[in-house]
N, C-alpha and C positions, 0 to 999 in steps of 0.2 A: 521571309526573314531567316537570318543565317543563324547559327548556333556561336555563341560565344566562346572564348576559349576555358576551360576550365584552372578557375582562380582559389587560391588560399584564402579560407576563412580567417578572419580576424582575432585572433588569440584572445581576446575581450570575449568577444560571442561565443567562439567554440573548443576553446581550450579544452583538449581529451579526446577531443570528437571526431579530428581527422582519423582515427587507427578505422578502416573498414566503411568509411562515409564517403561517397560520391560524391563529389559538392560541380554543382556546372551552373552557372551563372549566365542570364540569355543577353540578350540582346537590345537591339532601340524600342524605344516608345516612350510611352510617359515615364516620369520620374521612379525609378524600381529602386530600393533598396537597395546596396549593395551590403549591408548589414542584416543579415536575417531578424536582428533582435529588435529591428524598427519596421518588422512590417506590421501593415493594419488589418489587411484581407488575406490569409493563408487559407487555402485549401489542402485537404489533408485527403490522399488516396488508401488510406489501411484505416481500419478501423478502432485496430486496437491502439497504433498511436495517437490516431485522432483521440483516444479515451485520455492518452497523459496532456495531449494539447489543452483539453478542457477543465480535466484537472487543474493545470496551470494557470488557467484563463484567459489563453493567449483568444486571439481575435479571430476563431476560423467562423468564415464563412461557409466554407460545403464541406464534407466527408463524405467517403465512400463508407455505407453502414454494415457490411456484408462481414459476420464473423462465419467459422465453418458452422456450427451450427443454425445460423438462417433464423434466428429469433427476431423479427421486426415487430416495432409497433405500427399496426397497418393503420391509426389516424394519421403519424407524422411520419412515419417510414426512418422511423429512427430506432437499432436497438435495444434492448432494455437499458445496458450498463450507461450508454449518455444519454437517455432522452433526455430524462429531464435539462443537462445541461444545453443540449444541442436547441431544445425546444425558447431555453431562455431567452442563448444570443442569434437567435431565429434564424438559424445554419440551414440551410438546403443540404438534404440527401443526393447522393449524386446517384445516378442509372448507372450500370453495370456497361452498357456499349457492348458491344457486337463482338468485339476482341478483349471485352473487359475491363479498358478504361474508356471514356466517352468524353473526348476531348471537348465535342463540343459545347458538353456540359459545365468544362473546368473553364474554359474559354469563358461564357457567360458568366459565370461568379466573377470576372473582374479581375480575378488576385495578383495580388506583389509578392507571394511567395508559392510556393507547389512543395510539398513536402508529400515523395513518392517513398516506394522502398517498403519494408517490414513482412510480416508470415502470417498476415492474413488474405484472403483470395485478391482482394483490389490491389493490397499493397505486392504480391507476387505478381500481378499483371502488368502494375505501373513499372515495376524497376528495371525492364528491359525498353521504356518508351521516354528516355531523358529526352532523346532529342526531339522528339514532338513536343514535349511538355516547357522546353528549356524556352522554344519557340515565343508561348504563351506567358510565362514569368520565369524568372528565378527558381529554380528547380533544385532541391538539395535529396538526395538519395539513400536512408537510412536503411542498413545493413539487418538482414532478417535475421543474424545468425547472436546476438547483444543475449550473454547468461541468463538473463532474471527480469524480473518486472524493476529490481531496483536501478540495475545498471541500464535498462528503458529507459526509466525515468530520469536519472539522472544526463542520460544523452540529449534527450529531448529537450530538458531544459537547459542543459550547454547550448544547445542550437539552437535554442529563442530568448536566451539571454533571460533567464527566469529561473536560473539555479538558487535565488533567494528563496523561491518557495517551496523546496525541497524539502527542507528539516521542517517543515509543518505537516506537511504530505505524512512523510516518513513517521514524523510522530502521532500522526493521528490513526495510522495503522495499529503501529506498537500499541495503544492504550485501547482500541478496539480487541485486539489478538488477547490482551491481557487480562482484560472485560471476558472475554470467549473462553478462553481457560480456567475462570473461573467459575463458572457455572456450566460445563459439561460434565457427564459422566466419561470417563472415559474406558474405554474394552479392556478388561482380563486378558493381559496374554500377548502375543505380536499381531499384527495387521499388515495384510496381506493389501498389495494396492492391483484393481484388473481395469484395463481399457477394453470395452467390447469392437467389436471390428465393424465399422458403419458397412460393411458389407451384409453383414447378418451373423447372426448365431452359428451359421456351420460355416464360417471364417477365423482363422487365427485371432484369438483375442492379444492382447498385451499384456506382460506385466511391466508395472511403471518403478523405476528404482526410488529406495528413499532418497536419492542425492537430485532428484528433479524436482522443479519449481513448487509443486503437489509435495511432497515426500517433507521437502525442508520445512514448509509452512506447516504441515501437520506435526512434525517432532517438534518444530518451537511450541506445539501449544501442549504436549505432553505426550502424546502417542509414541506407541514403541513396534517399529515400521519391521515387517518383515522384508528379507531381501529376495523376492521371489525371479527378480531379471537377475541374478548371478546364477539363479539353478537352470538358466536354460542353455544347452549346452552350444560354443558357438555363437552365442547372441551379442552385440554390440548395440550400444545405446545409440537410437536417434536424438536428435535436437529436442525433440519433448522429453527424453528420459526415458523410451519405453523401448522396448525388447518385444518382437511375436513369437507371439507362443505356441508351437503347432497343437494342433488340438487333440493329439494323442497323447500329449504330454503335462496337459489341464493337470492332470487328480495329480499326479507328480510334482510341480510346481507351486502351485496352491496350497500349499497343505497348515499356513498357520490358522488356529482357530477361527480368525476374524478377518473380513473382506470387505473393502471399501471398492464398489465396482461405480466405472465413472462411464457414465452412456456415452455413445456415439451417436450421430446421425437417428436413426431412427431407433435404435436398439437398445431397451432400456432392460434394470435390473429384474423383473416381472418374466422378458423373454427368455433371458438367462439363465433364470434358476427350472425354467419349466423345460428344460433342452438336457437330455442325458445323459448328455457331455460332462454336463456345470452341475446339474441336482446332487451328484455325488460329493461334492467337496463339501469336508467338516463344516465350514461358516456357512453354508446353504442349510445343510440339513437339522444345522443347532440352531437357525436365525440367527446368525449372527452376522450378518450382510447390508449397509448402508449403500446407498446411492448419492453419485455428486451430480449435477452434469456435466457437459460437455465444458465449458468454460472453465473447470478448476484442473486442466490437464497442465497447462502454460499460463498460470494469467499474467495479462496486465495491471498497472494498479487497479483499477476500477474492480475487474474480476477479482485479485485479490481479496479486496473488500467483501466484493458477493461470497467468494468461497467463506470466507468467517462464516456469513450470517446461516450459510447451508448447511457448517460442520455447527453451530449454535445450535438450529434445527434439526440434524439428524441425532444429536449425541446429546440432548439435552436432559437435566438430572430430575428425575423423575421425585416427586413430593416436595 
């Protein structure tokens, strides 16, 4: 089967959506959509979009489940942030494949649509393989590099024609975040944000700016963020908002009283402060150091969600 030529979405379905979107459309077979917003079997290769597809309720039948941190539930091989959903509309996990997507996996789910593309491990795997995928269905390619979980969300739903459910989405945040803010304590003084380096403890940590996805969600709820990524000299923000931090320049950098460190990979806040690098800084040695995980660096909606319930949990008002 030959590759289709690549055609203009329907201003109805994806109005907004073409700035930075793939769109390739395949070929013969059974009856395909040429609307994205009328398919019924979408398979989704990134994780965290498959989290707003579900959100939305659209029809996916498989996801790739692989966020970077690797949290599966090993009954359904789903993780945390959709089981539940994924487990509903009884979606098959897809396998990772040998080069990381597993065609012949996507092939067997059937589907009328392939939604590749995004920044999580599947979704960087897929976006270099249209033309295999374009083969198989309808293939639309979403751009890993979209500011926010909001402007996700709202792409995603241009693209399956489900921007009605938006402003409930969006609302049901807002009164969650506002629920959240009202029953934390929050820290004396500015807060310092650190990524530890899934390398280890004697690897370049991060500091994460407040103007990243992390930084913004914590100052709506009242937090008053230290800027520790402007003290590093030379440093330039990646796509998460973080900045490395050479390790000689820790006690330097870090210095507001209060530390929200957010784990990487295996390295959590327990290794950190016991490492003599890190034990020195003020928020170590006062306790004044919370832990997020890995997921509230960049969330999607879904993580969003979860980071509330962790900064609920860690900052919660004591009596």
């Amino acid at each position: 089967m030959g590759i289709a030529k690549t055609v203009e979405p329907s201003r109805r379905a994806f109005t907004g959506v073409l700035a930075g979107a793939l769109v390739v459309m395949a070929g013969p077979g059974a009856a395909r959509p040429a609307d994205a917003a009328g398919a019924q079997r979408i398979v989704v290769l990134d994780a965290g979009i498959a989290g707003y597809a579900f959100a939305l309720e659209a029809p996916v039948v498989a996801a790739d489940p692989r966020f970077p941190d690797a949290r599966i539930n090993r009954r359904t091989g789903f993780p945390p942030l959709w089981n539940r959903q994924a487990a509903a509309r009884k979606a098959v996990a897809l396998p990772a494949g040998a080069d990381g997507v597993d065609l012949a996996a996507i092939r067997a789910a059937e589907p009328d649509l392939i939604i590749a593309g995004g920044r999580n491990p599947g979704g960087l795997a897929s976006a270099g393989r249209a033309a295999d995928l374009t083969a198989i269905a309808p293939t639309l390619v979403v751009p890993a590099d979209l500011p926010g979980w909001r402007e996700e969300l709202a792409f995603v739903a241009d693209l399956l024609g489900r921007t009605d459910k938006v402003p409930a989405l969006i609302a049901a945040f807002e009164a969650r975040a506002a629920q959240v803010a009202g029953k934390i304590a929050l820290p004396e003084g500015e807060t310092a944000l650190l990524q530890a380096n899934a390398g280890g403890i004697h690897e370049d940590p991060f500091a994460i700016s407040p103007t990243s996805g992390l930084g913004r969600t914590l100052a709506g709820l009242g937090f008053r963020l230290f800027d520790a990524a402007s003290r590093v000299q030379g440093g330039t923000l990646d796509a998460d908002g973080r900045v490395p931090v050479p390790l000689a320049a820790v006690l330097e950098v870090f210095t507001a009283p209060n530390l929200i460190m957010v784990s990487n990979g295996p390295v959590s806040m327990g290794q950190l402060c016991c490492d003599p690098g890190f034990r020195q800084l003020e928020a170590v040695i006062s306790y004044r150091r919370w832990e997020l995980d890995e997921s509230a660096i960049r969330p999607d909606y879904l993580a969003a969600l979860r980071l509330l319930d962790m900064v609920e949990s860690a900052f919660a008002r004591k009596g």
